[in-house]
C-alpha positions as CSV (number, residue, x, y, z in Angstrom):
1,X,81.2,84.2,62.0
2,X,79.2,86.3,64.5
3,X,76.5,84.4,66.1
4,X,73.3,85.9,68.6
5,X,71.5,83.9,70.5
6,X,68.2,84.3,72.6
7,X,65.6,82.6,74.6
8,X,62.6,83.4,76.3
9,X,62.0,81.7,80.0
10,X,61.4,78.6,78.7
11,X,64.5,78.4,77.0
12,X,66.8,80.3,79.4
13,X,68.9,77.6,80.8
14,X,69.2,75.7,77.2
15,X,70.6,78.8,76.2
16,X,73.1,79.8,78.7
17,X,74.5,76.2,78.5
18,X,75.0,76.8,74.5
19,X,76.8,80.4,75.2
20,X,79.5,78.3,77.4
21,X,79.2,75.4,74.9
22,X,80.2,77.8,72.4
23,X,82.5,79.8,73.6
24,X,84.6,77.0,74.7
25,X,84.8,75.7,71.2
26,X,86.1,79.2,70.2
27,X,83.1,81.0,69.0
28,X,82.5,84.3,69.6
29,X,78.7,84.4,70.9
30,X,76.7,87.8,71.2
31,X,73.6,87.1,74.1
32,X,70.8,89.3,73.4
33,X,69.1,87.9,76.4
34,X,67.0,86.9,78.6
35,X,69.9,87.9,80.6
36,X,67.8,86.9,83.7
37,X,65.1,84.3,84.0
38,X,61.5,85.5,84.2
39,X,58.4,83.3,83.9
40,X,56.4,85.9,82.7
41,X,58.6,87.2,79.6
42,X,57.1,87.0,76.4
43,X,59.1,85.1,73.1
44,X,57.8,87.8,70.7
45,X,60.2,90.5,72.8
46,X,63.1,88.2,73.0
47,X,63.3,87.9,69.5
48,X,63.0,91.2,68.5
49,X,66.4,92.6,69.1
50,X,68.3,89.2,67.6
51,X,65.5,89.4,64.8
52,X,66.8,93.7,64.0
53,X,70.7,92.5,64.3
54,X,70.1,89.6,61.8
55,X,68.2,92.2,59.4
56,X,70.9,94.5,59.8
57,X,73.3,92.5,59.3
58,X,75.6,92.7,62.4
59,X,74.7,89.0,63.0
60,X,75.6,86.8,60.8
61,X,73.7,83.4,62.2
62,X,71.4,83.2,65.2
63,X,70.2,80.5,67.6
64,X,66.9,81.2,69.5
65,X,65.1,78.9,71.9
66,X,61.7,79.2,73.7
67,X,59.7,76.2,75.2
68,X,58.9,74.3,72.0
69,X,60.7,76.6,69.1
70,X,57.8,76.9,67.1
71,X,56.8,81.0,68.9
72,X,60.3,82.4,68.4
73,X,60.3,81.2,64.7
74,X,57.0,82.6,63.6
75,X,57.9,85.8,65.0
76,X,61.8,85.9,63.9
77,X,60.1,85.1,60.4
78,X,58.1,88.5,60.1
79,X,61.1,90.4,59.7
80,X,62.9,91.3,56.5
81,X,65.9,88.9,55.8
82,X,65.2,86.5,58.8
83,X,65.4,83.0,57.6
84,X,63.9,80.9,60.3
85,X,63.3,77.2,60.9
86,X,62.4,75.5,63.8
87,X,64.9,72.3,63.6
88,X,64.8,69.2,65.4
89,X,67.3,66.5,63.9
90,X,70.9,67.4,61.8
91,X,70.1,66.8,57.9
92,X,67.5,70.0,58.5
93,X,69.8,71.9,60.4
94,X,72.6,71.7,57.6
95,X,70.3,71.4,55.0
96,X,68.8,74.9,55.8
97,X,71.6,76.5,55.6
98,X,73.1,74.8,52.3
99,X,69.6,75.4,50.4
100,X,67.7,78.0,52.0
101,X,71.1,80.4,53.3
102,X,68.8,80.2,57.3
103,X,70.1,82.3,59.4
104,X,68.1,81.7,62.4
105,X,67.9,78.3,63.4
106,X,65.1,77.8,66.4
107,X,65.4,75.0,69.4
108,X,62.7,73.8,71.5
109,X,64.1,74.0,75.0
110,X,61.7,71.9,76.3
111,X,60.8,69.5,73.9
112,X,64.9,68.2,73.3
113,X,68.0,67.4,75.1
114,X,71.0,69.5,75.3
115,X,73.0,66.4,73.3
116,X,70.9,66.6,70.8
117,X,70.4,70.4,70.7
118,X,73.9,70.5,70.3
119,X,74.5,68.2,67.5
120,X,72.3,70.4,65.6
121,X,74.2,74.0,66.6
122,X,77.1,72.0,65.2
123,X,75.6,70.6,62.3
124,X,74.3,74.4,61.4
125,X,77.3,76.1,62.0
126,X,79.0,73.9,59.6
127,X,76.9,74.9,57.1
128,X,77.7,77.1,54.8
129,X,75.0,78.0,51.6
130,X,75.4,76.5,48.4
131,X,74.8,79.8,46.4
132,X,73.2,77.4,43.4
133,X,71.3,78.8,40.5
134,X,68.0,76.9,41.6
135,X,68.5,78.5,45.3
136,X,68.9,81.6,44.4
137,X,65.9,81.9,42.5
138,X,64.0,80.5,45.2
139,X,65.4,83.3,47.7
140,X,65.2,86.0,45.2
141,X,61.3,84.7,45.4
142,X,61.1,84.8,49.1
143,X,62.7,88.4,49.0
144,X,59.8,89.6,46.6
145,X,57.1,88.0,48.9
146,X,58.7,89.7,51.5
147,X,58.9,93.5,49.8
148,X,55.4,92.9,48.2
149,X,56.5,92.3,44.9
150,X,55.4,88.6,44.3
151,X,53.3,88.1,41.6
């Protein structure tokens, strides 16, 4: 599984304790930054570049964290394919993934601890999508309000 991760200022440390978190565990973790911590950085151009490699594909899960979660998933979610949730206890963070196939899950640096935080990583790495008839209608739905084509 190829995992991204990101984080604005506010989530910088939270998420260079997950990269070493992970990678001791045996994941293979690609950082699309910050790779330095800046107060002034902005969420919306953190996401961005995890945001395109999810899209695209070369990602197949992502983990972002800004100060509260809630700015890094309402921008991941404005891109085609990004399934986003901001997630804050472990029947969400498996359940996501099992029902809804997210791909993004979003962490509140600020707002949890790293135990916790990592529980849910765990918990959403786990996952893997049911692929039901009832969920796939429901993302074949989301796809057509995201090309326009809801009715």
């Amino acid at each position: 599984m190829k995992i991204g991760i990101a984080a604005d200022h506010a989530g910088f440390e939270v998420k260079q304790q997950l990269v070493k978190q992970l990678e001791a565990v045996g994941y293979s973790v690609t950082d699309f930054g910050a790779h330095v911590y800046d107060a002034d950085d902005d969420y919306p151009d953190i996401i961005v570049p995890l945001a395109k490699a999810i899209t695209a594909g070369v990602m197949d899960r992502g983990i972002a964290v800004c100060g509260s979660g809630v700015g890094v998933s309402v921008a991941a979610n404005k891109f085609p394919g990004v399934r986003a949730a901001l997630i804050t206890e472990t029947y969400s963070a498996h359940q996501g993934v099992e029902h809804d196939n997210m791909n993004l899950m979003c962490l509140g640096g600020r707002v949890i601890g790293f135990v916790l935080i990592w529980d849910l990583v765990q918990a959403y790495l786990r996952a893997s999508y049911n692929g039901g008839e009832r969920f796939e209608r429901r993302l074949h739905k989301i796809w057509a309000i995201e090309t326009g084509r809801y009715l």
